[in-house]
C-alpha positions as CSV (number, residue, x, y, z in Angstrom):
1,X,76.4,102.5,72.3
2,X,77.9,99.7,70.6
3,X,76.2,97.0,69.0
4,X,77.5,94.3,71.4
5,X,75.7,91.0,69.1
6,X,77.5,92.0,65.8
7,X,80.5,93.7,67.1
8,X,82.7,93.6,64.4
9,X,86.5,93.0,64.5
10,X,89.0,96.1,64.0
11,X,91.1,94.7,61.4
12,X,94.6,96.7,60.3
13,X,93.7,99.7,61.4
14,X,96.4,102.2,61.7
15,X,96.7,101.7,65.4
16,X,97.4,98.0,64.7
17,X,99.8,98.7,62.2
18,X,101.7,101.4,64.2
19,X,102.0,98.7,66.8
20,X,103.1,95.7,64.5
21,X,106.3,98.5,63.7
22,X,106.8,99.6,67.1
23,X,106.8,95.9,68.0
24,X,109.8,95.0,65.0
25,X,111.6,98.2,66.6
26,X,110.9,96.7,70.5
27,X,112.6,93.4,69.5
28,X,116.0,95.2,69.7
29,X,115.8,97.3,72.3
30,X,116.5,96.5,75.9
31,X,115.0,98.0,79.2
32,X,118.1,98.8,80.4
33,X,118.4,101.1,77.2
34,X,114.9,102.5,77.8
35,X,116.0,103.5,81.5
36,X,119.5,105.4,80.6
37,X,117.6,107.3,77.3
38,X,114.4,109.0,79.9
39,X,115.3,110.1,83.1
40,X,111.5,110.6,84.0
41,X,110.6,107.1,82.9
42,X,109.2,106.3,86.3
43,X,107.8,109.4,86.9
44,X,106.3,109.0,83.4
45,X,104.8,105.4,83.4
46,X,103.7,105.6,87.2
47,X,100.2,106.2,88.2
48,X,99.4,107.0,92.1
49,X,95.6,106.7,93.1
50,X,94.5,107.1,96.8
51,X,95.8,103.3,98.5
52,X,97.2,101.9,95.6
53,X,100.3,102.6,93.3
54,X,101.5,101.5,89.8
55,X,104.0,101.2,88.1
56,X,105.2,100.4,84.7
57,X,108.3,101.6,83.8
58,X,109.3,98.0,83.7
59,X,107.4,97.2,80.6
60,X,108.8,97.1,77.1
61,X,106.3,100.0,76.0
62,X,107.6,103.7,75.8
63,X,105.2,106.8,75.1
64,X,104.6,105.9,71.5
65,X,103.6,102.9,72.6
66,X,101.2,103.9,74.9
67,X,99.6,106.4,72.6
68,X,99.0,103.8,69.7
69,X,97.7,101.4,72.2
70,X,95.4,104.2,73.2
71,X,94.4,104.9,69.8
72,X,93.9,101.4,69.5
73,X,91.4,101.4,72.3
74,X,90.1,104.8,70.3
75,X,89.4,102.3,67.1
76,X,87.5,99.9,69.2
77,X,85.3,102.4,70.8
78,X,86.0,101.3,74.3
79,X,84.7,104.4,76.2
80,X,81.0,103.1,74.4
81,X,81.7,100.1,75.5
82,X,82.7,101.4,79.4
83,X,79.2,103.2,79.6
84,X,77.6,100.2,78.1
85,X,79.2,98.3,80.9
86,X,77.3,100.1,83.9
87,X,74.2,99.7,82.3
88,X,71.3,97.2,82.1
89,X,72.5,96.2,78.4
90,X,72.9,92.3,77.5
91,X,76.8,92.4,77.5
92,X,76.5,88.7,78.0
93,X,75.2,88.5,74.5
94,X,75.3,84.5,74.6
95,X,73.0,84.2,77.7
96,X,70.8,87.5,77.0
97,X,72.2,88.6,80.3
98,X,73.8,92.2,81.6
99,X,76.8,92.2,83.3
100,X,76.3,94.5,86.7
101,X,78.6,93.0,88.7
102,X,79.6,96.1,89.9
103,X,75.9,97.0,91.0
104,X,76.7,95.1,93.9
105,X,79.6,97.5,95.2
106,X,77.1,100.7,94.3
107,X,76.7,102.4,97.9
108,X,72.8,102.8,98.6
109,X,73.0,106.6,98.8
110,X,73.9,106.5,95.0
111,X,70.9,104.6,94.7
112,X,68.3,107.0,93.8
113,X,70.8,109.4,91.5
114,X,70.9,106.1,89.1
115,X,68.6,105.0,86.0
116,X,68.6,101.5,87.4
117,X,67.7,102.2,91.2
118,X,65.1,99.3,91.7
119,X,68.1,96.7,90.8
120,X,70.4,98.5,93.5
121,X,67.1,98.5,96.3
122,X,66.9,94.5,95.4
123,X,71.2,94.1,96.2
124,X,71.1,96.3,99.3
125,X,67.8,94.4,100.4
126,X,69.7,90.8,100.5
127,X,72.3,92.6,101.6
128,X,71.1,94.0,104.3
129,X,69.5,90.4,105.4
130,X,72.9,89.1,105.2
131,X,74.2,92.2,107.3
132,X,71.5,90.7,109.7
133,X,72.1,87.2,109.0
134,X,75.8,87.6,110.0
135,X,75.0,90.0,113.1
136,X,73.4,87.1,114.6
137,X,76.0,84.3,114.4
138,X,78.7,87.0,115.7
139,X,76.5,87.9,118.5
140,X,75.8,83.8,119.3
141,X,72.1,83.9,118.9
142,X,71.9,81.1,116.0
143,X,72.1,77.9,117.3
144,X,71.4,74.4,116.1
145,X,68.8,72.2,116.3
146,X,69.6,71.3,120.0
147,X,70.5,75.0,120.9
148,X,73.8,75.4,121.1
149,X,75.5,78.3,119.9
150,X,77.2,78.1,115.5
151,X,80.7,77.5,116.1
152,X,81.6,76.4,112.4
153,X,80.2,77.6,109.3
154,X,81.6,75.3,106.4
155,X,81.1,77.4,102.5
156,X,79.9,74.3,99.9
157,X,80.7,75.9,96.6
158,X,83.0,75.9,93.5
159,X,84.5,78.2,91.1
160,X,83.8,81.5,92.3
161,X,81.1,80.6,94.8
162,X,84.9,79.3,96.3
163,X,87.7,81.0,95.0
164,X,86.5,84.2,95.7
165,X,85.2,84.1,99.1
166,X,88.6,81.6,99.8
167,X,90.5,84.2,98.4
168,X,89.3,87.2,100.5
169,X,88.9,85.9,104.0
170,X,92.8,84.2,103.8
171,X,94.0,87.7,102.5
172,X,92.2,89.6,105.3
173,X,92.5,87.0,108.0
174,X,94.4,90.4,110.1
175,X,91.1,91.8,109.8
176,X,88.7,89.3,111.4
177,X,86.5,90.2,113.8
178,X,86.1,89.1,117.5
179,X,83.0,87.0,118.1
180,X,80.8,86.3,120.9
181,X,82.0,82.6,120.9
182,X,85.1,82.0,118.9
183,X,84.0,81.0,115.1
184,X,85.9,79.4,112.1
185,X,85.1,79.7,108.7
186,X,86.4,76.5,106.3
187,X,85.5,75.9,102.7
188,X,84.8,72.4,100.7
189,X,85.0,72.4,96.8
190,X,86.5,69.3,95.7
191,X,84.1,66.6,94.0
192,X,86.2,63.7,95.5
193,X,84.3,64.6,99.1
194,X,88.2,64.1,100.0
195,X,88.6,68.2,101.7
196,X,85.1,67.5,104.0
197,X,85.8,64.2,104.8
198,X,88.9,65.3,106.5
199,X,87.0,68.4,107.7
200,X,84.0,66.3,109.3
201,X,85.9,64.9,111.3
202,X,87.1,67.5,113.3
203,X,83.7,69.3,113.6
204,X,80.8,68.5,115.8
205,X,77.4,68.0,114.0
206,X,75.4,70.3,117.1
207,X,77.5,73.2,116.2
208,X,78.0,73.1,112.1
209,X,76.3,75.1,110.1
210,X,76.7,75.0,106.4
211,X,76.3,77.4,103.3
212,X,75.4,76.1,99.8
213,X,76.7,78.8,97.6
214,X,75.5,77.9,93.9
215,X,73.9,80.0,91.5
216,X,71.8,77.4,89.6
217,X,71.4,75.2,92.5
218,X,72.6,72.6,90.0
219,X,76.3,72.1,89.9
220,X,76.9,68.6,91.0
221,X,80.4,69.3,92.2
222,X,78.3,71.4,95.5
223,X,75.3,69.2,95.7
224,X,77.2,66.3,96.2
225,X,79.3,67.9,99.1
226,X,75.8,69.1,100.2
227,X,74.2,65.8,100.4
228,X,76.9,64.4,102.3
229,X,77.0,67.1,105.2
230,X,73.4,66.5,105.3
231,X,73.3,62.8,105.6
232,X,76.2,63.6,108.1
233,X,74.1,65.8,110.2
234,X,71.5,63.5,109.8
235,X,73.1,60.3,111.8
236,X,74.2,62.2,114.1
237,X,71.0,64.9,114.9
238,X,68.1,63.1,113.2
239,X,65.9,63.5,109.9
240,X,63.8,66.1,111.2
241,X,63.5,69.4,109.5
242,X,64.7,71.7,112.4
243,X,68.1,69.9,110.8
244,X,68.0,71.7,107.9
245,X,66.2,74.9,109.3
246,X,69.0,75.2,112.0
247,X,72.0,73.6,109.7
248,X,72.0,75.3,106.2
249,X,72.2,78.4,104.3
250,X,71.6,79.1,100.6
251,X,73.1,81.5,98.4
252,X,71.5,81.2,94.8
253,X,69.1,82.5,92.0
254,X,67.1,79.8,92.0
255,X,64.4,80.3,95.3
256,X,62.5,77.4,93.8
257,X,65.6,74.9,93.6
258,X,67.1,75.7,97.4
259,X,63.6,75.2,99.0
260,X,63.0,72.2,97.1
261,X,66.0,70.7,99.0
262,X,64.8,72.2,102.3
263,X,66.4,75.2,103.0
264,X,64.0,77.2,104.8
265,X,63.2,80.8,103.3
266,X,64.9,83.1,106.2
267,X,68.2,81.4,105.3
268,X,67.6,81.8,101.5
269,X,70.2,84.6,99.8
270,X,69.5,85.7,96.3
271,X,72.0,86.5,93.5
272,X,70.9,87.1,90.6
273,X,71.4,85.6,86.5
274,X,73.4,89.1,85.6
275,X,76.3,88.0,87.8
276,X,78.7,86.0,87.0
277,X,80.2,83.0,89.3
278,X,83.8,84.4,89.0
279,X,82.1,88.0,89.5
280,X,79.7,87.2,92.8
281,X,81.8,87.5,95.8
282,X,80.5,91.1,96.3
283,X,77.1,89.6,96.7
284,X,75.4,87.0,99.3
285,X,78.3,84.5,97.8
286,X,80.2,86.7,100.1
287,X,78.4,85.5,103.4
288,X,81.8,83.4,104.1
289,X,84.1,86.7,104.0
290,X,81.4,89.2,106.2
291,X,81.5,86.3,109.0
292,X,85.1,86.5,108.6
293,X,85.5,90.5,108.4
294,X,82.4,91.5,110.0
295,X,80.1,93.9,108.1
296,X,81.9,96.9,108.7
297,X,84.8,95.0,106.9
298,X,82.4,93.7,104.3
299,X,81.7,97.2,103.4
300,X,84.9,98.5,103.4
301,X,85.9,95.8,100.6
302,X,82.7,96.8,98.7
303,X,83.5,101.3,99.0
304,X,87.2,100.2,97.5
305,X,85.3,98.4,94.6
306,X,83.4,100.9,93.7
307,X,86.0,103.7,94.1
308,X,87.8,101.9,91.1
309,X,84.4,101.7,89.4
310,X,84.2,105.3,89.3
311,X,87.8,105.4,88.4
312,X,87.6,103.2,85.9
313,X,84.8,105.3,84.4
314,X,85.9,108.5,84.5
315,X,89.8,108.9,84.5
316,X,91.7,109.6,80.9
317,X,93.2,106.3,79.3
318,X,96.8,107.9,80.7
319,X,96.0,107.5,83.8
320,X,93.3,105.2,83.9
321,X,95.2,101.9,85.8
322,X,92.6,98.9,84.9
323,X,92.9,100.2,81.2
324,X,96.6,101.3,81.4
325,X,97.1,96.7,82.3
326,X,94.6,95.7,79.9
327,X,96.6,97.5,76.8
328,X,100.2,96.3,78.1
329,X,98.7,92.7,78.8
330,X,97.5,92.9,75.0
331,X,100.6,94.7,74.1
332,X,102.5,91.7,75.3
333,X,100.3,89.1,74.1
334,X,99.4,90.1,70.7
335,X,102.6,92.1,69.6
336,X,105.6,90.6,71.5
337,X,104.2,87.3,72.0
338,X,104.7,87.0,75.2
339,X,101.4,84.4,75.9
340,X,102.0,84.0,79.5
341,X,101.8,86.1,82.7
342,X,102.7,85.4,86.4
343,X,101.1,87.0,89.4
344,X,103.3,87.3,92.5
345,X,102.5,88.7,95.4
346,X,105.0,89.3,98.3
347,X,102.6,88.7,101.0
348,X,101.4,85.3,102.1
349,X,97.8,86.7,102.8
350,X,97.7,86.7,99.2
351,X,98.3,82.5,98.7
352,X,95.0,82.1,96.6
353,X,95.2,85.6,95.0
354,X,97.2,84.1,91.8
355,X,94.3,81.0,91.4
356,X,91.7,83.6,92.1
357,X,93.3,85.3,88.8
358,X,93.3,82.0,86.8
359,X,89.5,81.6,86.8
360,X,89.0,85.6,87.0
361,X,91.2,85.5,83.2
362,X,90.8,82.6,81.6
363,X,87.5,81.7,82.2
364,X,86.5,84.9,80.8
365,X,88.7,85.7,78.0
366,X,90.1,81.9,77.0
367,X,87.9,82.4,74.1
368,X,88.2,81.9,70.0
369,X,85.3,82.8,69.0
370,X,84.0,86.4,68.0
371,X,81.2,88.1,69.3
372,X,80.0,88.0,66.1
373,X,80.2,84.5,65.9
374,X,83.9,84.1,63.9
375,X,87.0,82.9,64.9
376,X,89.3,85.7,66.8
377,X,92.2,87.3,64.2
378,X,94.8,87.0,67.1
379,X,95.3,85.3,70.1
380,X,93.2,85.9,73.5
381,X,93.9,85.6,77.2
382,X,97.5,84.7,77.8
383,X,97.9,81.8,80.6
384,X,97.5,82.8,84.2
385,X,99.5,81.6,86.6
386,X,101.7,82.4,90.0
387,X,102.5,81.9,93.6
388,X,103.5,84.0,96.7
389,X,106.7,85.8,95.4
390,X,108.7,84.4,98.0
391,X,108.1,80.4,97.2
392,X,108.1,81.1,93.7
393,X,111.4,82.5,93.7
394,X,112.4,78.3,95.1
395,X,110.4,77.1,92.3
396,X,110.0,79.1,89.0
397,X,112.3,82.1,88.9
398,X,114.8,79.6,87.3
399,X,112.8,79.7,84.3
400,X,111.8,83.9,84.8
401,X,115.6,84.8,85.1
402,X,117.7,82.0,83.0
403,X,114.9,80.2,80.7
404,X,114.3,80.5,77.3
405,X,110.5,81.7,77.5
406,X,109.3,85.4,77.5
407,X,107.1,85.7,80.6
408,X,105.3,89.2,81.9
409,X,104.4,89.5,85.7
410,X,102.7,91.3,88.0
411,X,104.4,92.1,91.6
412,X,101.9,93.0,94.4
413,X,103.0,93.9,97.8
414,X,101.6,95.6,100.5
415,X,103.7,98.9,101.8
416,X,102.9,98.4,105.5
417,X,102.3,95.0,107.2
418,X,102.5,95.1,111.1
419,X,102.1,98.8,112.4
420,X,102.7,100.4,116.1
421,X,99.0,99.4,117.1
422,X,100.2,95.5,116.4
423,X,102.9,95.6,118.8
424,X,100.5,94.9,121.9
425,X,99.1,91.7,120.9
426,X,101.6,90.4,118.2
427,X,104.7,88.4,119.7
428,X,108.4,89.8,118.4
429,X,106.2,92.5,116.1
430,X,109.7,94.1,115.8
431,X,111.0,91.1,114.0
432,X,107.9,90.7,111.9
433,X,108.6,94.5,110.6
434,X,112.0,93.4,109.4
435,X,110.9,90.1,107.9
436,X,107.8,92.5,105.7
437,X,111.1,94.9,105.1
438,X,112.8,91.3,103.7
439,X,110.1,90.6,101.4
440,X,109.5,94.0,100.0
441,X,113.7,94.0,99.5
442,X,112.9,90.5,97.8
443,X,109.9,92.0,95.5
444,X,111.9,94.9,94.2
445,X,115.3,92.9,93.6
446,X,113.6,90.4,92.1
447,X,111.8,93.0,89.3
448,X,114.9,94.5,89.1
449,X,116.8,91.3,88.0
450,X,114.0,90.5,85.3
451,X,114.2,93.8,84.2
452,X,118.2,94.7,83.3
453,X,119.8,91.3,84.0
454,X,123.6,91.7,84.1
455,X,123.2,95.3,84.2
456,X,121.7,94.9,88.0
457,X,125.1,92.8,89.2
458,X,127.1,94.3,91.7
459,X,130.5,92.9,89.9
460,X,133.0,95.5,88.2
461,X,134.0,93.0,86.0
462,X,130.9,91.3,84.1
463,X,133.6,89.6,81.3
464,X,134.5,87.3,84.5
465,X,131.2,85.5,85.3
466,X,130.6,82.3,83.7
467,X,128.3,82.5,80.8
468,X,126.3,80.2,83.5
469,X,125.8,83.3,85.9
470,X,124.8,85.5,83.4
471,X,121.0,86.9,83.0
472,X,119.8,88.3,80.2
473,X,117.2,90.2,81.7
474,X,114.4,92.4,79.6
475,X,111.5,90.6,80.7
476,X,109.2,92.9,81.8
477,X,106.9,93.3,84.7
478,X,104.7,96.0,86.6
479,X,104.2,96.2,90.2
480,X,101.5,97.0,92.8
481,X,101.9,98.4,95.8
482,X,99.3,98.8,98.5
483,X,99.9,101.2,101.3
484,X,98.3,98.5,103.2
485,X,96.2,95.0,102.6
486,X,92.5,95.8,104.2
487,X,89.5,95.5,102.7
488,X,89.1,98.6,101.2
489,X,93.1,98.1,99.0
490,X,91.9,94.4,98.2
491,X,88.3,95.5,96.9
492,X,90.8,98.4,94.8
493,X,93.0,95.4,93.2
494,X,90.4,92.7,92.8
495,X,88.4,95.5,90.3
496,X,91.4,96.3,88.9
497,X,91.8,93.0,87.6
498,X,88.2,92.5,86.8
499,X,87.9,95.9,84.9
500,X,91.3,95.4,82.9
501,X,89.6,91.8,81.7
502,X,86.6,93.7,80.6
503,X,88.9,96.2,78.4
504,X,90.3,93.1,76.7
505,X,87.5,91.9,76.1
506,X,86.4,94.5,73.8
507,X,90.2,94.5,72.3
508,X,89.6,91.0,71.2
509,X,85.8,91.3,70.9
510,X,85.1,88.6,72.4
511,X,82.4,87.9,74.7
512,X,83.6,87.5,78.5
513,X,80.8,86.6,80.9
514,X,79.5,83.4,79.3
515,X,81.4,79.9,79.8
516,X,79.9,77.6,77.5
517,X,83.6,75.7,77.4
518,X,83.1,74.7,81.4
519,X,79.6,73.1,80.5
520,X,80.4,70.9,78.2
521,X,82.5,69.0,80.3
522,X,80.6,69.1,82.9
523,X,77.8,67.2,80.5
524,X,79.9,64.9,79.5
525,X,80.5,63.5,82.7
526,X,76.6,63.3,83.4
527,X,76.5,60.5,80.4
528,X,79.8,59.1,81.7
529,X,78.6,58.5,85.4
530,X,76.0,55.8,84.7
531,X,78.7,53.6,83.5
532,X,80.7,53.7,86.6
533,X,77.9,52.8,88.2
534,X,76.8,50.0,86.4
535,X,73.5,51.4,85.1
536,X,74.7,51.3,81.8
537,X,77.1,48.6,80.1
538,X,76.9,50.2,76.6
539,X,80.4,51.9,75.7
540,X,80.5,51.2,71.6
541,X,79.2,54.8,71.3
542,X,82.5,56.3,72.9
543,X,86.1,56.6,71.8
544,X,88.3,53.8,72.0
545,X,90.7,55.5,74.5
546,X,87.8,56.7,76.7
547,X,86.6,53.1,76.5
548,X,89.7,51.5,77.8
549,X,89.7,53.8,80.7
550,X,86.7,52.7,81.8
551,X,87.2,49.0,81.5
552,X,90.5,49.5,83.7
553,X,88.5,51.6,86.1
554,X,85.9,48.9,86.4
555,X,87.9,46.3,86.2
556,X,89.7,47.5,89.2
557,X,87.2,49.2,91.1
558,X,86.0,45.6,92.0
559,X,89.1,44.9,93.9
């Protein structure tokens, strides 16, 4: 296994050089060019696996490209650093902490085959009172303190004790499950208290129950959400503790912290330090999407997580999709500068799927520091960023088909969207087919376009369009299809992403489950807050800037 502390940097190593030529020779060449001289291209760069298809053919890579990547991968001994993965091994070499994020997906039969059985028993165990937890809402048998029947369940959180579960239960709101008494799910983040002030309102206190979801119990971004439902439920129900016994769940490592605050034990979920914030939704965090999806559905997502796990663990680099992105994104990045990628999905289940990514990326791999404790050689994690293909394409394509930058994207779309079972209960389902049939038209032109430019005109006559109609094309893209968006295809494409971080990771060696660049903000504005609220009148230890900004701010918060 690697040494994961003093991991060392692979500096020109043949592989790198091989690349730095192949990427001279790439900066003539054109995709259209790559197309007409290999027949089989899409056959060649292609990779089908069970629900989910990829292709590649679209990037500027051709088989010697791929195989020096590989090698590249070779140099820094990924497949050690794969095993060393799905182990109990301090990968978060900062913190002292494994990485087993995917422990949570590991089905319980598996449980006994593996080394570190006791640690799956422990997941399936909260899991399990979670499973139990949700049966009971769904079946209308929690109530609130004056009996009746959870209606609203409202997820405090932030970062990925949002995003994620946000993420999921928009993209699989098809799949949400029928209830005794009709339940909504909503989620709070913002620290302004502006998204559950507008939400309190159109909630009643008797039926509201709320989840904390925060893995140090300390972020005051939740607690201050927190504070306010429960001051909220308070006027309204009382200061009693059957409030807080009927009213609100916590997800978190810290027991001691959530009981502190009053959360009684039986509505107490565990996580644990070895999984990350952007990593948790396949844990208790999750509560939001199984009330959404049910438990079967909660499963599901969790067996198509783990069927890329084993994927990602066993399939040869060639065909192996999570590191097949990782070496094109660092293919892009590092040798074709190209330091930005956009995500767009042609499906408006997918709305937060692009965000999801940001924090998933660049909160992991926005790094310049070594895991040995130097500066990175070469850049890290490109910027993130996208929107549901069909928007974007009234927004940003501008820029993607006619702008001067060199931008890489990913298209997703789902295959099938409303089947023959749909037509029973969903209005003009006929219609909806051909709208799915628009998008997916949409998806693939749009790719296309990037991709060969002029080439994909229908005019005979290209000397005749103004040099204004004109598109150069050769930006390059992969797409994603899914034969269908469930649970089981989105648990497949959110590992995907989460494994291909991983294998850049260990390209840039870099270390991606710590975050030490979100704390220090947050400190900051700890020593900030007393002076905006007049406990401290001392600003000659600040920047003159910052200091300005403050006397305007309390100048005019007295208005």
């Amino acid at each position: 296994m690697p040494d994961l502390e003093v991991a060392q940097p692979v500096i020109d190593s043949p592989a790198q050089q091989q690349l730095i030529q192949l990427a001279q020779y790439f900066k003539s060449q054109h995709l259209t060019d790559l197309f007409a001289a290999d027949q089989h291209r899409f056959q060649q760069f292609s990779v089908d696996l069970d629900a989910l298809f990829f292709d590649y053919s679209k990037q500027l890579v051709h088989a010697e490209v791929i195989d020096a990547l590989i090698a590249l991968a070779q140099e820094h001994d990924l497949s050690s650093w794969i095993d060393s993965l799905f182990s109990e091994n301090l990968m978060n070499c900062t913190e002292q902490r494994a990485a087993m994020h995917w422990a949570l997906r590991v089905p319980q039969a598996q449980a006994p085959a593996v080394a570190f059985s006791p640690v799956i028993q422990q997941v399936h165990q909260q899991l399990q009172r979670m499973y139990d937890f949700v049966g009971k809402i769904h079946a209308g048998q929690l109530r609130g303190s004056t009996g009746e029947v959870i209606q609203d369940v409202v997820n405090i959180g932030v970062g990925g004790s949002d995003l994620g579960p946000l993420m999921v239960s928009y993209a699989l709101s098809d799949f949400k499950v029928q209830t005794a008494q009709a339940l909504q799910v909503h989620f709070v983040s913002t620290i302004d208290g502006s998204q559950l002030s507008d939400l309190l309102h159109k909630l009643r206190p008797e039926t509201t129950l709320f989840i904390i979801s925060s893995k140090s119990f300390g972020t005051i971004d939740t607690l201050s959400n927190a504070q306010t439902a429960r001051l909220w439920l308070e006027k309204s129900l009382g200061s009693t503790a059957s409030v807080l016994k009927c009213h609100f769940v916590g997800v978190s490592t810290r027991i001691d912290k959530m009981t502190d605050w009053g959360i009684t034990a039986e509505h107490q979920f565990q996580m644990w330090d070895w999984v990350g914030g952007r990593y948790s939704l396949w844990s208790c965090i999750g509560l939001p999407i199984a009330l959404t999806i049910g438990v079967a559905g909660f499963q599901q997502l969790l067996a198509g997580a783990y069927h890329i796990d084993q994927h990602f663990q066993h399939a040869p680099f060639t065909q192996n999709i999570p590191v097949l992105m990782a070496l094109i994104g660092v293919w892009n990045n590092n040798y074709l500068n190209m330091q930005t990628q956009a995500i767009l999905p042609y499906d408006g289940r997918l709305k937060y799927f692009a965000a999801y990514l940001q924090q998933l990326e660049m909160e992991s791999n926005g790094k310049s520091v070594q895991r040995n404790g130097e500066k990175t050689q070469t850049a890290t994690c490109p910027i993130i960023w996208g929107e549901v293909g069909p928007n974007a394409q009234h927004a940003f394509y501008q820029l993607l088909h006619q702008g001067t930058h060199s931008v890489s994207c990913d298209f997703i779309a789902p295959i099938h969207r409303y089947n023959a079972q749909q037509f029973t209960y969903v209005e003009n389902a006929s219609a909806l087919i051909e709208q799915h049939h628009l998008a997916l038209s949409n998806c693939l032109a749009q790719s296309r376009l990037l991709a060969f430019g002029n080439q994909a005109l229908d005019s005979q006559d290209l000397l005749e369009i103004p040099t204004y109609k004109q598109y150069d094309g050769n930006q390059p893209s992969s797409t994603l299809l899914l034969t269908e968006l469930n649970p089981y295809s989105l648990g497949m494409l959110i590992a995907l992403y989460e494994h291909k971080v991983f294998v850049q990771s260990v390209l840039w060696n870099i270390n991606p489950f710590d975050q030490w660049g979100v704390e220090k903000g947050k400190h900051i504005a700890n020593q900030l807050l007393p002076i905006l609220e007049g406990q401290q009148q001392d600003l000659s230890h600040l920047d003159a800037s910052t200091q300005g900004l403050l006397q305007v701010l309390l100048k005019r918060d007295q208005y």
